[in-house]
MARSE-841496 format. One record per residue (C-alpha): residue number from 1; residue in three letters; x negated, y, z negated. Coordinates in nm, 3 decimals, always signed. Example, Ala and Ser with C-alpha at 12.3 -4.5 7.8 and 13.67 -1.06 7.14 Angstrom:
% residues 2
> 1 / Ala / -1.230 / -0.450 / -0.780
> 2 / Ser / -1.367 / -0.106 / -0.714
//
This chain:
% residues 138
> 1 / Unk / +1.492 / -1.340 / +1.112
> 2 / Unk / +1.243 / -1.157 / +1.305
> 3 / Unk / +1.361 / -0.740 / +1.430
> 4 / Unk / +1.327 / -0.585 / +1.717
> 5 / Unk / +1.121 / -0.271 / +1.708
> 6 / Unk / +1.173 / +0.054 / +1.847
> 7 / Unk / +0.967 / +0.404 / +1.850
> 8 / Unk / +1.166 / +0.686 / +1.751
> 9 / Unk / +1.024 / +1.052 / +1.830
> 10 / Unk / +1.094 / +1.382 / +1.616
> 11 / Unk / +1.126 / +1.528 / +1.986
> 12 / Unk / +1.135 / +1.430 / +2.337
> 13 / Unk / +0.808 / +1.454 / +2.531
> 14 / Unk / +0.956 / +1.482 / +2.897
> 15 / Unk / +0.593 / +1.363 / +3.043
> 16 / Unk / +0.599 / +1.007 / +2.855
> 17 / Unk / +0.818 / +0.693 / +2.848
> 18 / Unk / +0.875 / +0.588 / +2.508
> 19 / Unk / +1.076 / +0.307 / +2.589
> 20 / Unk / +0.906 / +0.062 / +2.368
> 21 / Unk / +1.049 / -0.292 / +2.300
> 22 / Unk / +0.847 / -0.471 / +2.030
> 23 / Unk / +0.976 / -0.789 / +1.990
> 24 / Unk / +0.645 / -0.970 / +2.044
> 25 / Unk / +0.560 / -0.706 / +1.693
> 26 / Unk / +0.851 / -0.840 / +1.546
> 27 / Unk / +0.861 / -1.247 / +1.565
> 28 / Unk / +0.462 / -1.198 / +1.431
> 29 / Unk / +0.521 / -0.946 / +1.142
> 30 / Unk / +0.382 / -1.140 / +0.893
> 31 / Unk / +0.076 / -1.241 / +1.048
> 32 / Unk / +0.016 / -0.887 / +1.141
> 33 / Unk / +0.114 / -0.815 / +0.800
> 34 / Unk / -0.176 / -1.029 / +0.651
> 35 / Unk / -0.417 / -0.852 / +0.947
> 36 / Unk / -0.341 / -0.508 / +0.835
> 37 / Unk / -0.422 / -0.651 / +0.464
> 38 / Unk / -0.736 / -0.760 / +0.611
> 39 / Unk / -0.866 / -0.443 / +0.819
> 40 / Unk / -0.775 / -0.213 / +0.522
> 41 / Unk / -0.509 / -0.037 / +0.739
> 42 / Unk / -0.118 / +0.046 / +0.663
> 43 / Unk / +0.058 / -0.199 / +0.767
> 44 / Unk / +0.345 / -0.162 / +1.059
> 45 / Unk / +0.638 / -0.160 / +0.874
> 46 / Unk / +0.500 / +0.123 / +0.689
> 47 / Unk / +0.637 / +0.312 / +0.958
> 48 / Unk / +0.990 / +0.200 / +0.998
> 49 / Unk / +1.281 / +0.441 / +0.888
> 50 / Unk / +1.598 / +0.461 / +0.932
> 51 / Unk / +1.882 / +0.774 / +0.966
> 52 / Unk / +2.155 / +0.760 / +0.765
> 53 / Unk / +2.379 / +0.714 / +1.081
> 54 / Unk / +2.232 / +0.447 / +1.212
> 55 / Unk / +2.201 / +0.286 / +0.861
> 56 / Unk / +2.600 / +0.355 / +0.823
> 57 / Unk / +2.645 / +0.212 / +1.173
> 58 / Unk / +2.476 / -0.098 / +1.071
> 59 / Unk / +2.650 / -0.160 / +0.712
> 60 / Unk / +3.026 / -0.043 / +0.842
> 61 / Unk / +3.028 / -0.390 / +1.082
> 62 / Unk / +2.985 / -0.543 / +0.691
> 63 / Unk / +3.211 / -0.342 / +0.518
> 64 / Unk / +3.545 / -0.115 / +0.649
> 65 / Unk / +3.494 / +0.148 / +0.387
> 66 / Unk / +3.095 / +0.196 / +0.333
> 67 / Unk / +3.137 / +0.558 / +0.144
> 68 / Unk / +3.361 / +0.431 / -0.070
> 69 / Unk / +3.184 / +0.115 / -0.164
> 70 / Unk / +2.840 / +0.245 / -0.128
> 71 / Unk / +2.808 / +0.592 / -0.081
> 72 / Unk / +2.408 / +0.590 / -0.280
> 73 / Unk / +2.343 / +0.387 / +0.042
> 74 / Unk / +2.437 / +0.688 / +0.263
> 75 / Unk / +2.314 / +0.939 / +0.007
> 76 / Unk / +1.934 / +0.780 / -0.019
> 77 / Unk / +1.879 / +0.746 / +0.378
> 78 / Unk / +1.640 / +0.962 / +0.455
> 79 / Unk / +1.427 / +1.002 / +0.810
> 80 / Unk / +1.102 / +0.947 / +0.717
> 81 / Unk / +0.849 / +1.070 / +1.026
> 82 / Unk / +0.482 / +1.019 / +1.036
> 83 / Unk / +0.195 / +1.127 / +1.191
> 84 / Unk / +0.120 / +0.985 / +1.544
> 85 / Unk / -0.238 / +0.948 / +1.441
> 86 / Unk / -0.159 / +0.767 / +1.137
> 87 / Unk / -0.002 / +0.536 / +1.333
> 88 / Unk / -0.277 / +0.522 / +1.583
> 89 / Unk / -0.542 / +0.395 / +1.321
> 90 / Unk / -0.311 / +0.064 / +1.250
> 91 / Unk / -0.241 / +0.022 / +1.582
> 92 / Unk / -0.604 / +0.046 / +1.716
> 93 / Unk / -0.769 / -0.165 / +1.440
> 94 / Unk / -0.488 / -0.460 / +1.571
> 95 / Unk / -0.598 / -0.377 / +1.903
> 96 / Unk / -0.983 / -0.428 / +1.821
> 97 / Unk / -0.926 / -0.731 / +1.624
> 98 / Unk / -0.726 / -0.923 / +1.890
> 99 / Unk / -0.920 / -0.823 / +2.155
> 100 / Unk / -1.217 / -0.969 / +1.944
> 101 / Unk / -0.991 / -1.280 / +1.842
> 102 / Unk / -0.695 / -1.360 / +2.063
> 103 / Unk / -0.640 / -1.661 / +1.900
> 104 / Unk / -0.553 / -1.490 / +1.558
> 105 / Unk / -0.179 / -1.484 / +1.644
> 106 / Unk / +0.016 / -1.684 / +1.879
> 107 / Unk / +0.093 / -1.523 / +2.191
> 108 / Unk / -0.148 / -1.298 / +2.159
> 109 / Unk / -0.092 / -1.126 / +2.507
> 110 / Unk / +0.245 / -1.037 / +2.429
> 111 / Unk / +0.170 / -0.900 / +2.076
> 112 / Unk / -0.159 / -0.694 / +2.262
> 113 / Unk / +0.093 / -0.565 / +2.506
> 114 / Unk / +0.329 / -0.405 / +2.271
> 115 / Unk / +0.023 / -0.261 / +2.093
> 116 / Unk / -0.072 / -0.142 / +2.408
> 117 / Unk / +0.255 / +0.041 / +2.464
> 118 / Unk / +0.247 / +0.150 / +2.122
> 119 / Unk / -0.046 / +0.319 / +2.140
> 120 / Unk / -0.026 / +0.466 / +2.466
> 121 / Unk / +0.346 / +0.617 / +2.319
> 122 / Unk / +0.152 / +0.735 / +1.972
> 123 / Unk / -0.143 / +0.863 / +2.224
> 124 / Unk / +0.074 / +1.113 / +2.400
> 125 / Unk / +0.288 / +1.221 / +2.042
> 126 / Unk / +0.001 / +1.289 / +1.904
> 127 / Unk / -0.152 / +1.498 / +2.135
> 128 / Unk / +0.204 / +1.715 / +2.164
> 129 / Unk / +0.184 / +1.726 / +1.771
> 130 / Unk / +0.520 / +1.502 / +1.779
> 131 / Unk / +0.588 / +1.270 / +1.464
> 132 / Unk / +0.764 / +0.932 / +1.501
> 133 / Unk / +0.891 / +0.601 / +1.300
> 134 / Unk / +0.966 / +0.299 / +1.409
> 135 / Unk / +1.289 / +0.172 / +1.382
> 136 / Unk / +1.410 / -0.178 / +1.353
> 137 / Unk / +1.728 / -0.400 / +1.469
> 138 / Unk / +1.722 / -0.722 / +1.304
//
């Protein structure tokens, strides 16, 4: 099951779009995984978090009463925000590498286009000093 990935900012930056899609990210996760391993960067999912709303949201389809069954899972979700320029290094050394090697993924285009978006969306946050995660729908 591959997710869907999404870019999540601590606050709005009115002169950016950060609509960002990354399914091409998604469906090649583990092969970017084993890249990341490779370059001696963090690897993207690293950067996913989660609120505890959205966590609830997802887990109340699964169960009626999630407090009362699970209320730890509630309790230990946290937002977790990062750095843009932390996630600029990852993103940039996947950038360089396919660019170098398109053929070490499949559909490399589509992967190097939601890079591309990704890093001109942690570009802009981190010149406004704005943190961010990524969040996932699976």
């Amino acid at each position: 099951m591959s997710a869907v990935l999404y870019v999540v900012l601590e606050r709005e930056i009115p002169t950016i779009d950060n609509i960002f899609r990354g399914e091409a990210l998604g469906r090649m996760e583990p092969r970017l995984r084993r890249m990341c391993r490779e370059l001696g960067v963090p690897n993207l999912s690293r950067f996913i978090s989660e609120d505890a709303d959205s966590l609830a949201e997802r887990y109340e389809e699964d169960f009626d009463n999630l407090a009362e069954v699970a209320p730890e899972l509630t309790a230990a979700a946290t937002e977790r925000w990062f750095g843009a320029g932390d996630g600029l290094v990852t993103v940039r050394a996947l950038i360089t590498k396919l660019r170098q090697e398109p053929d070490t993924v499949r559909r490399s285009e589509e992967v190097l286009q939601d890079l591309e978006d990704l890093e001109r969306i942690l570009g802009e946050a981190d010149s406004h000093a704005v943190r961010w995660y990524l969040a996932a729908e699976y």
